[in-house]
C-alpha positions in Angstrom: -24.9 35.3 23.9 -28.4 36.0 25.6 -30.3 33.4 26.8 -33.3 34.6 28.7 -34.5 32.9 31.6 -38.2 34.0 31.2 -40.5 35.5 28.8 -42.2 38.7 29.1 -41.3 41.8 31.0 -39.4 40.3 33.9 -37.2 38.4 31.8 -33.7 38.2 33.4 -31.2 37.3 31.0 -27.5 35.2 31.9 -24.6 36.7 30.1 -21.1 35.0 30.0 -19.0 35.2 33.1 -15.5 36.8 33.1 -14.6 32.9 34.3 -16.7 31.5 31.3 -14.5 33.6 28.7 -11.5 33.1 30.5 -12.1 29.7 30.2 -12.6 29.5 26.6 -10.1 31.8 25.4 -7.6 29.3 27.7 -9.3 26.3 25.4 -8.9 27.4 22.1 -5.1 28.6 23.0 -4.7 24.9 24.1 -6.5 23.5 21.4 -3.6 23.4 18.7 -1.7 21.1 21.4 -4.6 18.8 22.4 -4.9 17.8 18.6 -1.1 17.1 17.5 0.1 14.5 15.4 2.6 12.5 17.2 5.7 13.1 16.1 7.9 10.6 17.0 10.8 9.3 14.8 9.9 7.1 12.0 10.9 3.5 12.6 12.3 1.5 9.4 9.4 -0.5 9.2 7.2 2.5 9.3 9.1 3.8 5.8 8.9 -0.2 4.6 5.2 0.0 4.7 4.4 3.2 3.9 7.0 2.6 1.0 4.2 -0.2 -0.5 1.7 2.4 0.3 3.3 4.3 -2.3 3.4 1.7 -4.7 -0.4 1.2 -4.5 -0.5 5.0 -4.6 1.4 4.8 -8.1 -1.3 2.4 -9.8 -4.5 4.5 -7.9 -7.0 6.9 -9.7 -5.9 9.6 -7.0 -2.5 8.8 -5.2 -4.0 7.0 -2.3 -2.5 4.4 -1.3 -2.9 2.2 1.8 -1.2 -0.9 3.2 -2.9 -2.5 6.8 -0.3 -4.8 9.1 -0.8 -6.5 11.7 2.0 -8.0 13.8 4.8 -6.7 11.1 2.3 -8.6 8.5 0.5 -6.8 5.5 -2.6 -8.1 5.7 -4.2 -5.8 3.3 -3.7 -3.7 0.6 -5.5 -1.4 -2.1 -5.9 1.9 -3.8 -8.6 4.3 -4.3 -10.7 3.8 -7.1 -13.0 6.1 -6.9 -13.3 6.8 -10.8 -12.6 3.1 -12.3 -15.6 2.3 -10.0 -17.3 5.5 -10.1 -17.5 5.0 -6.1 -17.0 8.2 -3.9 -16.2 6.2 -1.5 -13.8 3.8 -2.7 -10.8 6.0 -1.1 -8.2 3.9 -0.7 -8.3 3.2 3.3 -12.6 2.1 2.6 -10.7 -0.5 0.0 -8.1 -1.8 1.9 -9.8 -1.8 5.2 -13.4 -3.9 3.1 -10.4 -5.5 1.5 -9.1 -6.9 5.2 -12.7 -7.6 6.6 -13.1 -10.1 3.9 -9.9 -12.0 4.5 -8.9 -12.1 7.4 -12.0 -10.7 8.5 -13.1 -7.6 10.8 -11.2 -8.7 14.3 -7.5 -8.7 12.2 -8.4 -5.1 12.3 -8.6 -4.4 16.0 -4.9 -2.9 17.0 -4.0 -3.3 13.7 -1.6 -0.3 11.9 -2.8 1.5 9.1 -0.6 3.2 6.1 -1.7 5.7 3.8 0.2 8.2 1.8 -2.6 10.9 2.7 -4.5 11.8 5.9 -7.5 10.2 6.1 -10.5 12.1 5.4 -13.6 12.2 8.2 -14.9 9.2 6.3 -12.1 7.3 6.4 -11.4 8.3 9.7 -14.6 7.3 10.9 -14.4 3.8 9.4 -10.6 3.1 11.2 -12.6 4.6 14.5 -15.0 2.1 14.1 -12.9 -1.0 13.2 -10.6 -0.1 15.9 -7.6 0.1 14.1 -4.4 1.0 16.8 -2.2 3.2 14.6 -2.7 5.5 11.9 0.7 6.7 9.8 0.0 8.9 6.9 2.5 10.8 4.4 1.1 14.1 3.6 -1.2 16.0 5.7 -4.9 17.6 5.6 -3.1 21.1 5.4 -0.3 19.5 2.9 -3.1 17.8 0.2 -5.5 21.0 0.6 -2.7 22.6 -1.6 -3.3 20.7 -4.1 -7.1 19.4 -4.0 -10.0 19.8 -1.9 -10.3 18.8 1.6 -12.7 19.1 4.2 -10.3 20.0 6.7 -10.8 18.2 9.6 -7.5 17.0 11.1 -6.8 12.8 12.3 -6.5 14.2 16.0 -9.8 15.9 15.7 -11.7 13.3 14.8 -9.8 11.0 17.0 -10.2 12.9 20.2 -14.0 12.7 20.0 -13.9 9.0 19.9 -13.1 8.0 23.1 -14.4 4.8 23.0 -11.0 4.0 20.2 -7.8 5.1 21.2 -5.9 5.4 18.0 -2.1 6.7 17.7 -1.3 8.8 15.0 2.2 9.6 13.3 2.1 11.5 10.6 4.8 12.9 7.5 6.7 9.2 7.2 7.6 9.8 3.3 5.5 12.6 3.0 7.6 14.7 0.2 7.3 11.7 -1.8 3.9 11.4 -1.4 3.5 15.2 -2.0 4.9 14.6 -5.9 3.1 12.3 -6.2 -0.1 14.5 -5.7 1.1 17.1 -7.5 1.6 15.3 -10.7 -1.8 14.1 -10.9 -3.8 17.2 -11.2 
């Protein structure tokens, strides 16, 4: 790209050094890496939880389902009801998460652990950023759930590794065939 320095005739224009392309071809390579999911083993009580994420999932108008814990305690729970409420943005996570910051109330949320049987969208995602939840576990992935509705396809990690100010840790694909049938039955 051109960017000139000056108008008129003695314009002298910058044009991307051989370091400046070598740099950013070396980014995007590394880019894939910088925004993993972790993927360490799943513990027991990461399949307990995300099993009562499933349940809400069952009962939801989309197969959202989320579970919050805090110190092995659920202390939250919901669904999305997006069309019972005719609320875009009553996703699950947005219900579960208003759900905790009424009882206990918002600081529960700080460090907390957040189960959801899909990858939170941007919007969720922002909200967990900004309540400072610790630990995100989803089922199914962005890429899994764009096969079978729309997404905007902005990945967890993304999202997360623009918001230095809360350090999340995400595990991602605990249960996630089951969650996937789930989906797939309710198109």
């Amino acid at each position: 790209m051109l960017h000139p320095r000056r108008s008129g005739s003695d314009c002298t224009c910058h044009r991307p050094t051989r370091r400046f392309v070598l740099a950013g071809l070396a980014c995007t390579a590394l880019a894939p890496q910088a925004f993993a999911t972790d993927k360490a083993p799943q513990s027991a009580e990461d399949e307990r939880f995300m099993r009562m994420a499933l349940e809400e999932a069952r009962r939801a108008d989309f197969p959202f389902g989320c579970v919050i814990t805090k110190g092995g305690r659920v202390i939250a729970r919901g669904r999305n009801l997006g069309r019972r409420n005719h609320d875009p943005t009553a996703h699950g996570e947005m219900v579960t998460i208003r759900r905790a910051v009424v009882s206990p109330g918002s600081a529960a949320l700080r460090g907390a652990t957040l189960y959801t049987t899909g990858e939170p969208c941007a919007m969720c995602m922002g909200a967990i950023l900004w309540c400072h939840i610790g630990r995100i576990v989803f089922a199914a992935s962005i890429e899994q759930l764009a096969t079978v509705m729309d997404q905007i396809m902005i990945t967890d990690a993304e999202l997360a590794a623009r918001a230095k100010f809360a350090p999340v840790s995400i595990t991602g694909g605990v249960l996630a065939e089951e969650a996937m049938e789930l989906f797939k039955r309710s198109r």
